[in-house]
ZADO-1210 file (C-alpha; in nm, 4 decimals, padded with zeros to 6 digits):
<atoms>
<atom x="08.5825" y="09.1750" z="12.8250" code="UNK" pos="1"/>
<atom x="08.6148" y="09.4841" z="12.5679" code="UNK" pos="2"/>
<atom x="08.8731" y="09.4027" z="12.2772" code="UNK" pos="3"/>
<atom x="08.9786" y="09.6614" z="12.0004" code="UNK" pos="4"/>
<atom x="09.1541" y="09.5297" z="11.6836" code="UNK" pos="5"/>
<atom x="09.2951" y="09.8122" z="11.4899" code="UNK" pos="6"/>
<atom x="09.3478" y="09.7122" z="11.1110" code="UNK" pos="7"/>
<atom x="09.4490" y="09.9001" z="10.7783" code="UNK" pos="8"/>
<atom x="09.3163" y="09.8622" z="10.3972" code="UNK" pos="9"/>
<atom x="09.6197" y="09.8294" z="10.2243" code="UNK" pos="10"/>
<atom x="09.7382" y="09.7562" z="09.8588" code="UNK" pos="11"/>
<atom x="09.7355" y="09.4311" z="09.6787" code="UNK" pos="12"/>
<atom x="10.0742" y="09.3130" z="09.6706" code="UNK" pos="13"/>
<atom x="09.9858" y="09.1914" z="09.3075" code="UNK" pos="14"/>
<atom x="09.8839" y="09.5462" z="09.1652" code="UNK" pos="15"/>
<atom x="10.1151" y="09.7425" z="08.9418" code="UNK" pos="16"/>
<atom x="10.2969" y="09.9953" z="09.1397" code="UNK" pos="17"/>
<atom x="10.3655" y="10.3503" z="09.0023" code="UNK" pos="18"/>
<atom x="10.4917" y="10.6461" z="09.1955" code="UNK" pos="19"/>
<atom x="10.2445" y="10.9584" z="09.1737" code="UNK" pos="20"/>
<atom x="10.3631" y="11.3282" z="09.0454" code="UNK" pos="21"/>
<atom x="10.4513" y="11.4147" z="09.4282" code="UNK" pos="22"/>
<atom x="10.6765" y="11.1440" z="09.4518" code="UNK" pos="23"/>
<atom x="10.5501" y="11.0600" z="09.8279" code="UNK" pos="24"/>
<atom x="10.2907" y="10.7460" z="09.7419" code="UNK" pos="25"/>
<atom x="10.1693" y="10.5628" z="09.4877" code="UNK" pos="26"/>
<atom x="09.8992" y="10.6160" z="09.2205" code="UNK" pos="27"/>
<atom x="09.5897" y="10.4639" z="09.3726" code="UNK" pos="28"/>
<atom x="09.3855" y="10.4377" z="09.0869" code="UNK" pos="29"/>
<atom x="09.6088" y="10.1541" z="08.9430" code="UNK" pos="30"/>
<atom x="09.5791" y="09.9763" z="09.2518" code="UNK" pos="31"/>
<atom x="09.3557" y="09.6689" z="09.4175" code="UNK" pos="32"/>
<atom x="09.3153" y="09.7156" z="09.8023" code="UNK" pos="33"/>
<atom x="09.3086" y="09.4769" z="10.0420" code="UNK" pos="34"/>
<atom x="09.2957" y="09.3816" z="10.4580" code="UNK" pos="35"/>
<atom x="09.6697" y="09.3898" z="10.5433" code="UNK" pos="36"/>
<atom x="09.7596" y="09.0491" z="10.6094" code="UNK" pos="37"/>
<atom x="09.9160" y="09.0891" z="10.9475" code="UNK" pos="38"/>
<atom x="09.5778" y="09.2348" z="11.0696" code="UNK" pos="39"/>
<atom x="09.3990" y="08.9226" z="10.9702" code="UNK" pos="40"/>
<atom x="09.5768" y="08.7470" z="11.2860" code="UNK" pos="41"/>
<atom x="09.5101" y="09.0221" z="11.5061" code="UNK" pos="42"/>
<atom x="09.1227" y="08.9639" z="11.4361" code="UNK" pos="43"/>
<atom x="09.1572" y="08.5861" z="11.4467" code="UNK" pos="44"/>
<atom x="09.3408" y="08.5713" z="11.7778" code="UNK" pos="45"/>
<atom x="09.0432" y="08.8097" z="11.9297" code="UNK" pos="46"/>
<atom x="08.7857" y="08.6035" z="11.8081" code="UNK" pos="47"/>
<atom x="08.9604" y="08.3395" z="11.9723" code="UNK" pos="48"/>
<atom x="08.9718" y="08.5024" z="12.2772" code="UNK" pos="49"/>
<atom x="08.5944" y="08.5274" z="12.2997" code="UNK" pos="50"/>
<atom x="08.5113" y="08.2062" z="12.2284" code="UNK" pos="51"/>
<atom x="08.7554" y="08.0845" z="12.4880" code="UNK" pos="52"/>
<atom x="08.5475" y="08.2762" z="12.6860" code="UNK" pos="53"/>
<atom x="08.2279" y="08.1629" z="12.5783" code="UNK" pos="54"/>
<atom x="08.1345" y="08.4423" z="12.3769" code="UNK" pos="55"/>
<atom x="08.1360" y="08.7009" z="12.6773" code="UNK" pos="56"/>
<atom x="08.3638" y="08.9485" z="12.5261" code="UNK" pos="57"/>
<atom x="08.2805" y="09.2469" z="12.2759" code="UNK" pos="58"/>
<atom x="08.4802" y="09.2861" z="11.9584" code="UNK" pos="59"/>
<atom x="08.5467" y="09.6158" z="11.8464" code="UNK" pos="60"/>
<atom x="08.7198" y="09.6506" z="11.4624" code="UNK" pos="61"/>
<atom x="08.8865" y="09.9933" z="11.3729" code="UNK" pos="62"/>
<atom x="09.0303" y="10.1126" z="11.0583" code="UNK" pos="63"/>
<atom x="09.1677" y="10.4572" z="10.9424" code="UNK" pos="64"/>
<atom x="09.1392" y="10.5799" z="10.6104" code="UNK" pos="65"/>
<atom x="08.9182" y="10.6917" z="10.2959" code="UNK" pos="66"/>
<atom x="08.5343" y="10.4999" z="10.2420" code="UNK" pos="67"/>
<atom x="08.7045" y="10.2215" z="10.0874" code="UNK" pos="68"/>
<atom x="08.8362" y="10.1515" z="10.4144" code="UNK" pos="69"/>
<atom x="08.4716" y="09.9900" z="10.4817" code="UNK" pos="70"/>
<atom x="08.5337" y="09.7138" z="10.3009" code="UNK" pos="71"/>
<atom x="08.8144" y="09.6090" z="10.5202" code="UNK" pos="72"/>
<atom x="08.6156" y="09.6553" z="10.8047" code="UNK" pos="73"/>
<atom x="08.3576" y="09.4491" z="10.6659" code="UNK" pos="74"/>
<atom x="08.5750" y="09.1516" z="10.6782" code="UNK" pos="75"/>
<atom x="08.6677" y="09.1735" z="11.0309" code="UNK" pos="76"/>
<atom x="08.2892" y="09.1878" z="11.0955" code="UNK" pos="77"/>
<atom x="08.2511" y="08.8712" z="10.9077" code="UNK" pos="78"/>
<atom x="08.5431" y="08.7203" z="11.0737" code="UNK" pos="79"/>
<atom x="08.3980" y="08.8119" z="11.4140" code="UNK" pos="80"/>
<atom x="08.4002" y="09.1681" z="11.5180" code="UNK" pos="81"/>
<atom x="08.0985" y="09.2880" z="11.6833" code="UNK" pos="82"/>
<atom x="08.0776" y="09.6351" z="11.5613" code="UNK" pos="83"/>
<atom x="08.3191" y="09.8270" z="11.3061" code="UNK" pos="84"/>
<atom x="08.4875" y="10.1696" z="11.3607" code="UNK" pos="85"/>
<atom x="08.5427" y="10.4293" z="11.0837" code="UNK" pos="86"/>
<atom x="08.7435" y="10.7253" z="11.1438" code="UNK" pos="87"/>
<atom x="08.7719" y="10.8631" z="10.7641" code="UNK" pos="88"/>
<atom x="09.0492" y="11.0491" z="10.6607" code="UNK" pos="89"/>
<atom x="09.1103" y="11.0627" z="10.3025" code="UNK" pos="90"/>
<atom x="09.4703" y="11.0923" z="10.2526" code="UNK" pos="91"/>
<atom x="09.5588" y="10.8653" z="10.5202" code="UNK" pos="92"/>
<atom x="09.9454" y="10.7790" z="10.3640" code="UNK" pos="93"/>
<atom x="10.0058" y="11.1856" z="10.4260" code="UNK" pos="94"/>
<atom x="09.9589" y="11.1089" z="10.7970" code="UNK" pos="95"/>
<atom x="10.2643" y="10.9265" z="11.0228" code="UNK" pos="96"/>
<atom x="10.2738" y="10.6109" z="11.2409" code="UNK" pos="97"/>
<atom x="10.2438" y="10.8673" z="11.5384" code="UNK" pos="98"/>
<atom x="09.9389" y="11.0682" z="11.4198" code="UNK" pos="99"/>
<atom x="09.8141" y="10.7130" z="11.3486" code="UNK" pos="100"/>
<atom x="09.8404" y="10.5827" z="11.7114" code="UNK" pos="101"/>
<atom x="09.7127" y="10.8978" z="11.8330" code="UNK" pos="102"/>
<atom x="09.3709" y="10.8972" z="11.6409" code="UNK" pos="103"/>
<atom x="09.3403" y="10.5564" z="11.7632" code="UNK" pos="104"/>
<atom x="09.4476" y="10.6445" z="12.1399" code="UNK" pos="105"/>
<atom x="09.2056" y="10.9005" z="12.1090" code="UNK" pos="106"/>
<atom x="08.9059" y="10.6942" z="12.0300" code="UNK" pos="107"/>
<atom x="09.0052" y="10.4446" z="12.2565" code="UNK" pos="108"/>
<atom x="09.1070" y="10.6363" z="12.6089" code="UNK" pos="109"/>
<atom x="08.7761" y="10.6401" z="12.7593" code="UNK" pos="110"/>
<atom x="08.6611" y="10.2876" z="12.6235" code="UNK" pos="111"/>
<atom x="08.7963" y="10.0969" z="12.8608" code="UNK" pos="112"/>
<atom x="08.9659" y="09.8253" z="12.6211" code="UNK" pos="113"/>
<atom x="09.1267" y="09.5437" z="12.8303" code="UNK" pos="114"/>
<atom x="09.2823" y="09.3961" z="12.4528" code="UNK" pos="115"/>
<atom x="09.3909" y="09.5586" z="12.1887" code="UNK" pos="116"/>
<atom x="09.5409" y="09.3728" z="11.9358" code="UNK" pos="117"/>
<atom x="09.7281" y="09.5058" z="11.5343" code="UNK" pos="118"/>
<atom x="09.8967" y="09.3205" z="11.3354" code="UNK" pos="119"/>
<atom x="10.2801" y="09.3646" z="11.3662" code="UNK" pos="120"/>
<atom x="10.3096" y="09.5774" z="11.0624" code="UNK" pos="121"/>
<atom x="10.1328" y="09.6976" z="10.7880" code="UNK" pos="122"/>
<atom x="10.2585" y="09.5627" z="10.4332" code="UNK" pos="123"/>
<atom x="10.2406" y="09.8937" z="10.2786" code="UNK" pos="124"/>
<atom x="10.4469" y="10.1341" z="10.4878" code="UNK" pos="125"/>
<atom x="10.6113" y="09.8676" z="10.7367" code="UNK" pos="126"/>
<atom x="10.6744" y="10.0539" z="11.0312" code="UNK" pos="127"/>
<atom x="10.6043" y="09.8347" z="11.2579" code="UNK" pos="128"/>
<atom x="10.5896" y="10.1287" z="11.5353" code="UNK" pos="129"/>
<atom x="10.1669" y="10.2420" z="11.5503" code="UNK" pos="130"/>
<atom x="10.1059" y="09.9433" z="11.8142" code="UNK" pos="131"/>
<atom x="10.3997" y="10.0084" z="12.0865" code="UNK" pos="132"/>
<atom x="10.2524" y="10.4062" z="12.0265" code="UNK" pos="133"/>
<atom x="09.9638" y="10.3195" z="12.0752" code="UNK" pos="134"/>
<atom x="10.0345" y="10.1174" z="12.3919" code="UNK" pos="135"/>
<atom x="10.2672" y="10.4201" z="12.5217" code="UNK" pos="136"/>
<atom x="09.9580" y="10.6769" z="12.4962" code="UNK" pos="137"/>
<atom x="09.7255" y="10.4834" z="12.6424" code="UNK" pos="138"/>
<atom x="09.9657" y="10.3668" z="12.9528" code="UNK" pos="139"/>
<atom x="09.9151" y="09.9927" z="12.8512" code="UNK" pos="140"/>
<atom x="10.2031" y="09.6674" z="12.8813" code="UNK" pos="141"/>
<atom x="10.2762" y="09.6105" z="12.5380" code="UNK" pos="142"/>
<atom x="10.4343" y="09.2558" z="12.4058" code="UNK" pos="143"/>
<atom x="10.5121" y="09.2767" z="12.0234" code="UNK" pos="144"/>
<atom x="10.6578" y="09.0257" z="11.7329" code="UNK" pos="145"/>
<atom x="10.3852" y="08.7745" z="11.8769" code="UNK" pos="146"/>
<atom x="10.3325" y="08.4279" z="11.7790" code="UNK" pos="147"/>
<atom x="10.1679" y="08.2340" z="12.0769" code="UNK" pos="148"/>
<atom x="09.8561" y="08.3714" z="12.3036" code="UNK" pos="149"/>
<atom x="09.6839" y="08.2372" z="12.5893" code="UNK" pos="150"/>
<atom x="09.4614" y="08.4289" z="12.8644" code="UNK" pos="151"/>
<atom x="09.4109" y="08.3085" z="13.1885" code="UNK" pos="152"/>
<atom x="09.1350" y="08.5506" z="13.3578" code="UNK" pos="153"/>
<atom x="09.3550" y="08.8407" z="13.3678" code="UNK" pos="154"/>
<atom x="09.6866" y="08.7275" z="13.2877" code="UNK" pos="155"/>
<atom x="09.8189" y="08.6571" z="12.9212" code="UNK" pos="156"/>
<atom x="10.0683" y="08.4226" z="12.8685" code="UNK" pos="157"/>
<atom x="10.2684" y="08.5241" z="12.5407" code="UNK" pos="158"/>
<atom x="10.5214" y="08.3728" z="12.3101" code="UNK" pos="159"/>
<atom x="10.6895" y="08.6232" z="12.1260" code="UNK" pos="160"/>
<atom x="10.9688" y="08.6088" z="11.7800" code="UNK" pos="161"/>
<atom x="11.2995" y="08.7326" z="11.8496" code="UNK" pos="162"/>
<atom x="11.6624" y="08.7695" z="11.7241" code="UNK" pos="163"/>
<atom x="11.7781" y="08.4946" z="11.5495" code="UNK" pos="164"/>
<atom x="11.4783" y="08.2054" z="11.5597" code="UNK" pos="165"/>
<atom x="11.4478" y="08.2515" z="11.9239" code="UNK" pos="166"/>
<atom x="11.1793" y="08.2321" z="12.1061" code="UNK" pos="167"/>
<atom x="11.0712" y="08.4721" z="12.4762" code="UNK" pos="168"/>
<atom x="10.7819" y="08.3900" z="12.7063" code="UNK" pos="169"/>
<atom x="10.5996" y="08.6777" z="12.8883" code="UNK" pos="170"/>
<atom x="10.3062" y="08.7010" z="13.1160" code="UNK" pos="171"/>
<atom x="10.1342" y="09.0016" z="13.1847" code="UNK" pos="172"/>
<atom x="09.8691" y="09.1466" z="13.3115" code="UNK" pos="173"/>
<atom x="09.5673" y="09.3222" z="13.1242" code="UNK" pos="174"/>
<atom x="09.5496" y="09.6084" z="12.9949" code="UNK" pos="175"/>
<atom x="09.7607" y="09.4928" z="12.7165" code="UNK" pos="176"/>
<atom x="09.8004" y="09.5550" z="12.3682" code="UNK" pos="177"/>
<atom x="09.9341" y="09.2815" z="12.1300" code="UNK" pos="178"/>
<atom x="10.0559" y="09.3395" z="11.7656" code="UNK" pos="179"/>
<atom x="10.0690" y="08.9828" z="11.6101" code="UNK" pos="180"/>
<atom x="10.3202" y="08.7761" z="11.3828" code="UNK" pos="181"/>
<atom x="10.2726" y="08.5837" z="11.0443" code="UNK" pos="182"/>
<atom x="10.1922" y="08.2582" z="11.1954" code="UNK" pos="183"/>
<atom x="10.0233" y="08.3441" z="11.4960" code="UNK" pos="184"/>
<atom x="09.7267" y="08.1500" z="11.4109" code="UNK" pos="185"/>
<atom x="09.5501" y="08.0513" z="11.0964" code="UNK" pos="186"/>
<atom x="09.2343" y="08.2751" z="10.9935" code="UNK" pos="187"/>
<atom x="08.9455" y="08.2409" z="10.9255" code="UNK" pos="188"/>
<atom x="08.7450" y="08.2486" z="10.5854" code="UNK" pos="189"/>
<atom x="08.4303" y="08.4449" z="10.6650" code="UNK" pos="190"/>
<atom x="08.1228" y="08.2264" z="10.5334" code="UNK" pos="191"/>
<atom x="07.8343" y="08.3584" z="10.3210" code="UNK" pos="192"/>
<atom x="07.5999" y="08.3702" z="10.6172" code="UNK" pos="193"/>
<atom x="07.8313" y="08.5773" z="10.8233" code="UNK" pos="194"/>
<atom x="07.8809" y="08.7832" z="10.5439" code="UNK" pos="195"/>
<atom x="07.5164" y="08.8858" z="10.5157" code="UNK" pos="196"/>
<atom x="07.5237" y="08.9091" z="10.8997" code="UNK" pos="197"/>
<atom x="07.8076" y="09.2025" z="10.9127" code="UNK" pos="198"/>
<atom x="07.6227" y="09.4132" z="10.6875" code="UNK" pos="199"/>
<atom x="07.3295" y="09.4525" z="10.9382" code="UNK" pos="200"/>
<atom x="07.6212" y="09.4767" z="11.2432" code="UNK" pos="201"/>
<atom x="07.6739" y="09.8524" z="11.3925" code="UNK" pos="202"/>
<atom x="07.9139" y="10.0835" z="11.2199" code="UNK" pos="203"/>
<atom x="08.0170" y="10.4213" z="11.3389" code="UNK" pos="204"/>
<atom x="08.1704" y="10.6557" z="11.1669" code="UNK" pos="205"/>
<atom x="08.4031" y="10.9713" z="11.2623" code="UNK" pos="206"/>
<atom x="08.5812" y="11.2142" z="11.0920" code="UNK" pos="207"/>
<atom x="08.9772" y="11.1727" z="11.2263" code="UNK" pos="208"/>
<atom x="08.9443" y="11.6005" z="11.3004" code="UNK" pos="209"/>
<atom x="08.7127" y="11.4910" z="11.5755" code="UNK" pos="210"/>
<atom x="09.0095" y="11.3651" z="11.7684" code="UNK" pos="211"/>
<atom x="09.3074" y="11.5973" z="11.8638" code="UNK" pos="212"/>
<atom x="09.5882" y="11.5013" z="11.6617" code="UNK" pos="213"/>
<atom x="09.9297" y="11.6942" z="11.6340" code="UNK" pos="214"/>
<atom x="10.1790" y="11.7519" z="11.3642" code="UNK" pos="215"/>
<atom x="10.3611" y="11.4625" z="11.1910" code="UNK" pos="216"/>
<atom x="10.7040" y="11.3643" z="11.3473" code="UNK" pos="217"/>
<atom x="10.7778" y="11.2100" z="10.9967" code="UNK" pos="218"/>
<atom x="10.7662" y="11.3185" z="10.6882" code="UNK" pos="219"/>
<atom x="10.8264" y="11.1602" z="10.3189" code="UNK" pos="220"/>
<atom x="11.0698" y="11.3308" z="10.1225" code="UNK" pos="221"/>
<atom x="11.0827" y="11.1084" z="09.8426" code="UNK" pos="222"/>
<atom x="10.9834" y="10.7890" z="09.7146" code="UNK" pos="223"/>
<atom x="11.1010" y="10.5839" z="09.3990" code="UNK" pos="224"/>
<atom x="11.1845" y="10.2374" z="09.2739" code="UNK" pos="225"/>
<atom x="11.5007" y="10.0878" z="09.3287" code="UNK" pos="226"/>
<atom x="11.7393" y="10.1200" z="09.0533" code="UNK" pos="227"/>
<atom x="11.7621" y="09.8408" z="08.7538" code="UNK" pos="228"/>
<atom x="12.0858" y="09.6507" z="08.8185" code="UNK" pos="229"/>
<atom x="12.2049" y="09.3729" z="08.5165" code="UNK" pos="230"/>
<atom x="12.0390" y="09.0742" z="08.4695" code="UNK" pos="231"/>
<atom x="12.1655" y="08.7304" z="08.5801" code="UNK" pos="232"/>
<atom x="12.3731" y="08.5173" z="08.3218" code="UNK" pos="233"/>
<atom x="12.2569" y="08.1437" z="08.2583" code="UNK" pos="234"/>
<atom x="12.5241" y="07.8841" z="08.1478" code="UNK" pos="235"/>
<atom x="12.3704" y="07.5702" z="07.9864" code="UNK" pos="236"/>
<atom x="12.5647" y="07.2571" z="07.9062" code="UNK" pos="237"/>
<atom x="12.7317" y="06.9789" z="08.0532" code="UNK" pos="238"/>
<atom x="12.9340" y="06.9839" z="08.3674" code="UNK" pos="239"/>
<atom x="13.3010" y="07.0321" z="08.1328" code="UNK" pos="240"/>
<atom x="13.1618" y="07.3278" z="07.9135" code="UNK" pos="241"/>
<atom x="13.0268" y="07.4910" z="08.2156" code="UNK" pos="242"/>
<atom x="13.3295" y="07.4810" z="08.3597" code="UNK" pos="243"/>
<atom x="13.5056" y="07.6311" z="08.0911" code="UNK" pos="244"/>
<atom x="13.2972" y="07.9210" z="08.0464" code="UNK" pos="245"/>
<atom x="13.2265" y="08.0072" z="08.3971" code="UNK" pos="246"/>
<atom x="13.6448" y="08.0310" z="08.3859" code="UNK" pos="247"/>
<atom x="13.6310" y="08.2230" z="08.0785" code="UNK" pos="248"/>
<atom x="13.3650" y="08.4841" z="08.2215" code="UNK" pos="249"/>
<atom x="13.5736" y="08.5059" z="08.5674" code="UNK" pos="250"/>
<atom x="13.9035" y="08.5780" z="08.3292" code="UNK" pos="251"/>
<atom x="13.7386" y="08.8753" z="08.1577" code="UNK" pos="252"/>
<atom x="13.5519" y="09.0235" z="08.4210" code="UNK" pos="253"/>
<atom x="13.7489" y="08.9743" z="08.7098" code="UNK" pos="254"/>
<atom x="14.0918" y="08.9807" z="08.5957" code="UNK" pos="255"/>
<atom x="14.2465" y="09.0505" z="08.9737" code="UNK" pos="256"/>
<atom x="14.1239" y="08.6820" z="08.9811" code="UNK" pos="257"/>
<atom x="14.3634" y="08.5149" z="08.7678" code="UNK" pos="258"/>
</atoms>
């Protein structure tokens, strides 16, 4: 069995955030990066797959974006993978979730993948659209939102999120791509040895003009941070004098209240 997991290098949530001159992304050099978090249960869930299968599946990992984008790669090589994918493109935020999907339908259309799983999202940008694209160009079933997995020869069995806490059973047949929920599974930490052992594991590298890729449907206009609103008031006391002031505040602010 051939699996492709398709994961991004994203931001830290916990770096300091500052829009650049253009206005369309943020000022990298201020930021930590890191393997989007969703992507981390794609990999997991294809790792499981092979060892359900006693190891007789190949685990492709795939990331877009500038060199740094090795390092996320790395990771899924330690968590698993078999072999990592670069396609570089430096400014990879200036490119939309379809040119995205295409550069990785492009790469993948005469591998014949029978799994391909991304994480439902990625934390920076939040689309949630590249996998269903992906899916679409390729001609595969697509099942997103997912937080159960099971394969039976050819056949998945899937539980998916929906509307509301509910939950939807599918099964379908492979080819199938699968982006995957918080909660999914719980992954892996890679150890030290496997560590050492994805630095000796195959990496290609492409440059994303290699691969025919049209115009953006979607461009950023503008970006900025939302605007300061008033801060929260704390009443202290005891239960009487918080009364009393909380009517006092309602009296002067909201006199239609009276």
């Amino acid at each position: 069995m051939k699996i492709l997991v398709c994961i991004k290098q994203v931001p830290d949530m916990e770096s300091r955030f500052r829009v650049n001159s253009a206005g369309t992304w943020y000022e990298e050099q201020d930021l930590a990066f890191r393997l989007n978090e969703y992507d981390e249960y794609a990999i997991e869930q294809a790792v499981r797959v092979k060892e359900g299968l006693g190891g007789a599946a190949d685990i492709t990992v795939l990331s877009i974006g500038p060199d740094r984008a090795v390092e996320a790669i790395k990771k899924g090589l330690a968590m698993g993978g078999d072999r990592g994918v670069h396609i570089k493109a430096d400014q990879p935020h200036q490119m939309d979730a379809w040119q995205i999907a295409s550069l990785i339908a492009a790469f993948a259309r005469d591998k014949n993948f029978d799994l391909i799983f991304t994480g439902l999202q990625s934390q920076d940008r939040g689309s949630g659209q590249v996998g269903g694209m992906v899916a679409e160009l390729l001609g595969f079933a697509c099942v997103t939102t997912v937080v159960g997995f099971e394969l039976n020869g050819a056949v998945a069995a899937i539980r998916r999120e929906m509307e509301g806490g509910l939950r939807g059973v599918v099964r379908l047949a492979l080819p199938l791509v699968v982006t995957c929920q918080l909660g999914l599974n719980t992954p892996r930490y890679p150890t030290l040895p496997n560590i050492m052992k994805a630095k000796q594991k195959e990496l290609l590298t492409f440059q994303a003009a290699d691969f025919p890729v049209g115009d953006s449907l979607v461009q950023t206009e503008k970006m900025y941070p939302p605007e300061k609103k008033g801060r929260g008031l704390v009443l202290e006391g005891d239960v009487n004098e918080l009364a009393d002031k909380l009517a006092a505040i309602l009296k002067e602010k909201a006199p239609a209240l009276r």
